[in-house]
N, C-alpha and C positions, 0 to 999 in steps of 0.2 A: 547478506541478511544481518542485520543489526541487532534485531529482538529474538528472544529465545519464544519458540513456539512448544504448547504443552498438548500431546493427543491422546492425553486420556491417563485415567488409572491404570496403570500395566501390570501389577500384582498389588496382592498385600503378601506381607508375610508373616512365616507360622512355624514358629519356632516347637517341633515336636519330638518324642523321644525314640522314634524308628519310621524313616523317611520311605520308605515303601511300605510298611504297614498305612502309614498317614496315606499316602498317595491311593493306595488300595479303597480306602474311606472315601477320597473327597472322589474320587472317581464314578464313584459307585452313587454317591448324594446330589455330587455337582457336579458330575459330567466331564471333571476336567482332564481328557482322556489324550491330549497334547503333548508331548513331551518338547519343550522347546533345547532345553540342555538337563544333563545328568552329569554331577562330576561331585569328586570328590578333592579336595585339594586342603590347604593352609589359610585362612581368613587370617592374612597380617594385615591389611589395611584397615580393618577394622576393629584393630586391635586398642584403641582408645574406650572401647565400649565395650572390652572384654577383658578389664583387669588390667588392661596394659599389655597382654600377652597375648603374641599368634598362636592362635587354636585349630586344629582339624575338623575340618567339617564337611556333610554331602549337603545336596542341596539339589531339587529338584525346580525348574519351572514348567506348569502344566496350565494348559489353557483351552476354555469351552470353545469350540467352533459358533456356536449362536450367539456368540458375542459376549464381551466387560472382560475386566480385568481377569489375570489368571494369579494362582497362588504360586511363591515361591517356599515350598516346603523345606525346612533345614533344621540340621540335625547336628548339633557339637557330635564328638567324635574322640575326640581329645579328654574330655568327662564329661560327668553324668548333666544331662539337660534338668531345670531345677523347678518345679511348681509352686508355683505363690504357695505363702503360708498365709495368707487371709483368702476372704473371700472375694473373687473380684464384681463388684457392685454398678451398676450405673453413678456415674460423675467420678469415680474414680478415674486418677490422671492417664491418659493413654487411650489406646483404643480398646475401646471394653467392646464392641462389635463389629462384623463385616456383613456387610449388606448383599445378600445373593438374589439376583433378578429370576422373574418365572412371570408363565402367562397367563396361567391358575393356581391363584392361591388355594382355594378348597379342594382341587384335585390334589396338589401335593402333600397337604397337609392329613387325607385320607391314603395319602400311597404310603409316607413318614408313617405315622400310625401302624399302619400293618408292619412295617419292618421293624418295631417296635421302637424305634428314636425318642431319644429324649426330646419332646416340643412341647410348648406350651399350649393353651387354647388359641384361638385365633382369635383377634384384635381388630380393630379398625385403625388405621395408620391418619397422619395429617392431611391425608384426601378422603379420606373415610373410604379407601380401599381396605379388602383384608390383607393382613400379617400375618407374622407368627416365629418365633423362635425357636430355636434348637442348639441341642450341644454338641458336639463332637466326643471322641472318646478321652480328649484329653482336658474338657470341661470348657474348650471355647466357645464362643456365644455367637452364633450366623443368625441372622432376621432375614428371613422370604420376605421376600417385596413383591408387589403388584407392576411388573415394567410389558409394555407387549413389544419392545426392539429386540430383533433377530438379526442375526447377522447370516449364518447359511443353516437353513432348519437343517435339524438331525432327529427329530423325534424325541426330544430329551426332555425332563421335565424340570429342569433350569438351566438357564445361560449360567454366563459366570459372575464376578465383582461389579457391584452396580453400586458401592459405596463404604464407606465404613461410619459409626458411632465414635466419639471421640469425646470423654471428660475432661473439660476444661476447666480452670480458676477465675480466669474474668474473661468474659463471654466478651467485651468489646476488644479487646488485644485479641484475642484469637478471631475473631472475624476478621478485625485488620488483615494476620497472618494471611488466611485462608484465601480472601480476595484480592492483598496486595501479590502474592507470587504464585499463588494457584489457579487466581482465576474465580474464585467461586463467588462471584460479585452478585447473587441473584438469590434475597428469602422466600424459599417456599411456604415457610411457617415461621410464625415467631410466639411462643405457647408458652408461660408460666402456671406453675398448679401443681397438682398430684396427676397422677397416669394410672390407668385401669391395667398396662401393661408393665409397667415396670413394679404393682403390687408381685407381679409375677417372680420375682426376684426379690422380694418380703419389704419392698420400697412405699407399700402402702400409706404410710402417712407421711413419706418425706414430699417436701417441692422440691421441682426443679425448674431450671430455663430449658428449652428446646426451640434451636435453631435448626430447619433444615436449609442448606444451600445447594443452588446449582451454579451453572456457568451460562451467560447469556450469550457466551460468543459462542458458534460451533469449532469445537477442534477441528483440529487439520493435524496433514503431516501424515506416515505412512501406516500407523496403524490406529490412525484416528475411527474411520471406521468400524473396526474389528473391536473396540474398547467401547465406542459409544460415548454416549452421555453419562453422565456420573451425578453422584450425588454426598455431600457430606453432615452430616448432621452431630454438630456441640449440642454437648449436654452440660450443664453447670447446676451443681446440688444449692440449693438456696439452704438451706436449715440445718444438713448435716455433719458434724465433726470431725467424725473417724474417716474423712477420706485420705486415699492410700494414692502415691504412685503406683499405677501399676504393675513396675520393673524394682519395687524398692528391693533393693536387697540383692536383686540377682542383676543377669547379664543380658545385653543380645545375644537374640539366639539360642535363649532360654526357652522354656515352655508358654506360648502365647501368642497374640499378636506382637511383632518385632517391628517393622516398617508397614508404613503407606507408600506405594511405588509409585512416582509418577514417569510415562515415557515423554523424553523431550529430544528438542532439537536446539543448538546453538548452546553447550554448558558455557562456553565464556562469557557472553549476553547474562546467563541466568545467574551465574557467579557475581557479577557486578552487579545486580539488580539487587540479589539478597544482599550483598555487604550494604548496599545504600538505603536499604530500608532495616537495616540492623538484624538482619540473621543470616551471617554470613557462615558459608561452608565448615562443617567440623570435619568432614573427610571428602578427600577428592583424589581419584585414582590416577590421575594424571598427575599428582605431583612426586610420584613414586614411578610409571611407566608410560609410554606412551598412551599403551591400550590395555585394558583388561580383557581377562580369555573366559567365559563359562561356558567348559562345555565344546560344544561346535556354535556358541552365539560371540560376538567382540561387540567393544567398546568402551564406553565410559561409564562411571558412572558418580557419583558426591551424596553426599548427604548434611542437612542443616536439621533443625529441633522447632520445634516452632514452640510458644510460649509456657509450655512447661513441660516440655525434655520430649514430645513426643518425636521420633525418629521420621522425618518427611527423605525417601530415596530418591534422587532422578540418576536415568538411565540413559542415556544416547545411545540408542545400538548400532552397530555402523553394520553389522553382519550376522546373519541366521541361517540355518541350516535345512531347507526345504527337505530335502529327502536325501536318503544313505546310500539307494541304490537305486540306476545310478549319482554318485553324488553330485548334488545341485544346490550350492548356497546363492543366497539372496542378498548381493553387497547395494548398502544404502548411502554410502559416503556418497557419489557425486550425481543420487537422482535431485529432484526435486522436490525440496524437504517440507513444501505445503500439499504437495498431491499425495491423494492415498493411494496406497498399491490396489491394483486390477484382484478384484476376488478372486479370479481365475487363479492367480497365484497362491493365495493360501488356500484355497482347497486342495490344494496338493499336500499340505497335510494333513489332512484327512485320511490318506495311503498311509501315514506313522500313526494314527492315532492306535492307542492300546484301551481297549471295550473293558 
C-alpha cells in the first residue's frame, strides 16, 4: 500500500476541567456511551504544545453506536485546565464548533429545551435544513445538524461527530490544507454576507465567508463505516478586527476544542505527503516508540497544524479492546486495511456500553 487511506473523523477533542463529570454530560446529550480506552498516564510526547513540559493527564475516548466521530475527553491533571479569557466568537482562529448529527432536528431541540440546555432558536443551515446550537457546561459550542446515517440504531436522539466549524485567516490556503491531505475536495456552500445564526453569538452586523466541505471519495478502511461521511466547514470574518486565536495564551489540553482527530491508515505515506505539500508532522509517536498504549487501544499516532496553528491529529490504531470479559481485543495490523470491519463485530460493544 503506497497511499495513506483516511476513514473518517475518529474524535474531536475536548479539553475539560473533570473527565467524568464531562463524560457524564456528553453521554447523557450525545449518546457517547462507548468507552474505547480510560487511562490516566504522562502526555510527554506532546509536550511541545504544553510549555515544553510532560504533564498528567486522563483522557477518555467515548463513542455513539449510530455512528461519526467519538469525543476524546481530557483533563490536565498536573494543573488547573485554564478557560479563554475572551469570548470565543465565530472566525476566531481554531475550532469554535463540533458538528453533532441527529435525525430530527425539532424533536431534539423540544427534548434540549426541557432539560433546560443552553440552545439557541432554531436555524435553517446551507440546505435550508433546521439547526441549532448549544453549549456545554464548560461554554463549548456543538450545532445539531440535519444527517439521516445510522450506523446500528439504539433509539438515541443523536449519533456522534458529523463535523466540526473551524476560523480561518485566508479561506483559500486552508481549503488547499483541507483538500490537499484530508480529502475534503467537494463545496457544499460557498456564502458571503451576515448570518441570522451567528447574530446569535452578537455577530449581527459582521460578514463573513462560509465554506462548507465534504469528501467526494467514500472512505474506506476499518472503521470507515462506523465514522461515516463528514463534513467541514471554514469560517473567515471579512470586517472584523479583534480576532483571537483560540488557544492564545494557554495550552493543549486546556479548556475547549484541542484537536480534529482523523483515523488513518499508512502514517508513513501520510508523513511524506504532508512534508511535500508543506505541513509536515510537529509530533509523531514513533519517533520516540515503536507503538503508543491508550488504555486497552495501540498504535500510532502524529499531529501537523494546518494554516493557522489549528491542531489536525491522525491516529493509526493497530488494536482495541472489544470486551473485558471474556477478554477479546480486535488486532488490525495485518487485516485488510480498505475493508471495514463486519458490524457484527462492534456491536459487541454494545455489551461495554455505560447508559
Amino acid at each position: 500500500m503506497e497511499d495513506y487511506i483516511i476513514s473518517g473523523i475518529q474524535q474531536v477533542g475536548i479539553g475539560v476541567p473533570d473527565v467524568y463529570q464531562a463524560w457524564d454530560w456528553y453521554r447523557d446529550f450525545f449518546g457517547v456511551g462507548v468507552k474505547i480506552f480510560d487511562e490516566q498516564a504522562v502526555a510527554d510526547i506532546m509536550a511541545p504544545y504544553m510549555g515544553g513540559v510532560e504533564r498528567q493527564r486522563h483522557a477518555i475516548l467515548a463513542l455513539n453506536l449510530q455512528g461519526g466521530g467519538g469525543f476524546e475527553i481530557w483533563q490536565h491533571l498536573s494543573r488547573s485546565p485554564q478557560s479563554s479569557d475572551f469570548e470565543i466568537l465565530p472566525g476566531d482562529l481554531g475550532i469554535f464548533a463540533c458538528k453533532i448529527k441527529a435525525q430530527n432536528i425539532p424533536l431534539l431541540h423540544r427534548i434540549y429545551t426541557k432539560k433546560n440546555a443552553q440552545i439557541s432558536p432554531l436555524f435553517k443551515d446551507e440546505r435550508n435544513k433546521d439547526t441549532f446550537f448549544m453549549r456545554d457546561p464548560y461554554h463549548n459550542v456543538f450545532q445539531l445538524v440535519s444527517v439521516s446515517q445510522c450506523y446500528i440504531a439504539q433509539n438515541k436522539v443523536t449519533g456522534g461527530v458529523w463535523g466540526v466549524m473551524i476560523g480561518v485567516s485566508d479561506m483559500e490556503k486552508s481549503l488547499a490544507f483541507y483538500k490537499q491531505i484530508l480529502g475534503y475536495d467537494t463545496i457544499i456552500a460557498d456564502r458571503e454576507g451576515i448570518f441570522e445564526d451567528f447574530a446569535h453569538f452578537g455577530m449581527s452586523q459582521n460578514r463573513f465567508r462560509r465554506v462548507v466541505l465534504t469528501h467526494s471519495r467514500e472512505r474506506m478502511g476499518a472503521f470507515s463505516q462506523i465514522l461515516g461521511n463528514s463534513e467541514i466547514e471554514l469560517v473567515q470574518s471579512i470586517d472584523r478586527t479583534n480576532i483571537h486565536k483560540i488557544f492564545d495564551g494557554r495550552m493543549w489540553g486546556d479548556i475547549g476544542f484541542i484537536q480534529l482527530c482523523m483515523d488513518i491508515k499508512n502514517m508513513s505515506a501520510l508523513e511524506k505527503h504532508c512534508q511535500s505539500v508543506g505541513y509536515p508532522f510537529t509530533v509523531d509517536s514513533r519517533k520516540k516508540e515503536n507503538q503508543f498504549a491508550m488504555g486497552d487501544a495501540s498504535g500510532h499516532f502524529a499531529y501537523n497544524e494546518d494554516p493557522d496553528g489549528t491542531l489536525i491529529e491522525y491516529v493509526e490504531t493497530e488494536r482495541i479492546k472489544l470486551l473485558k470479559k471474556p477478554s477479546l481485543y480486535l488486532n488490525l495490523k495485518n487485516r485488510n486495511p480498505y475493508k471495514p470491519l463486519p458490524k457484527y463485530l462492534l456491536k459487541l460493544l454494545k455489551l461495554t456500553e455505560k447508559k
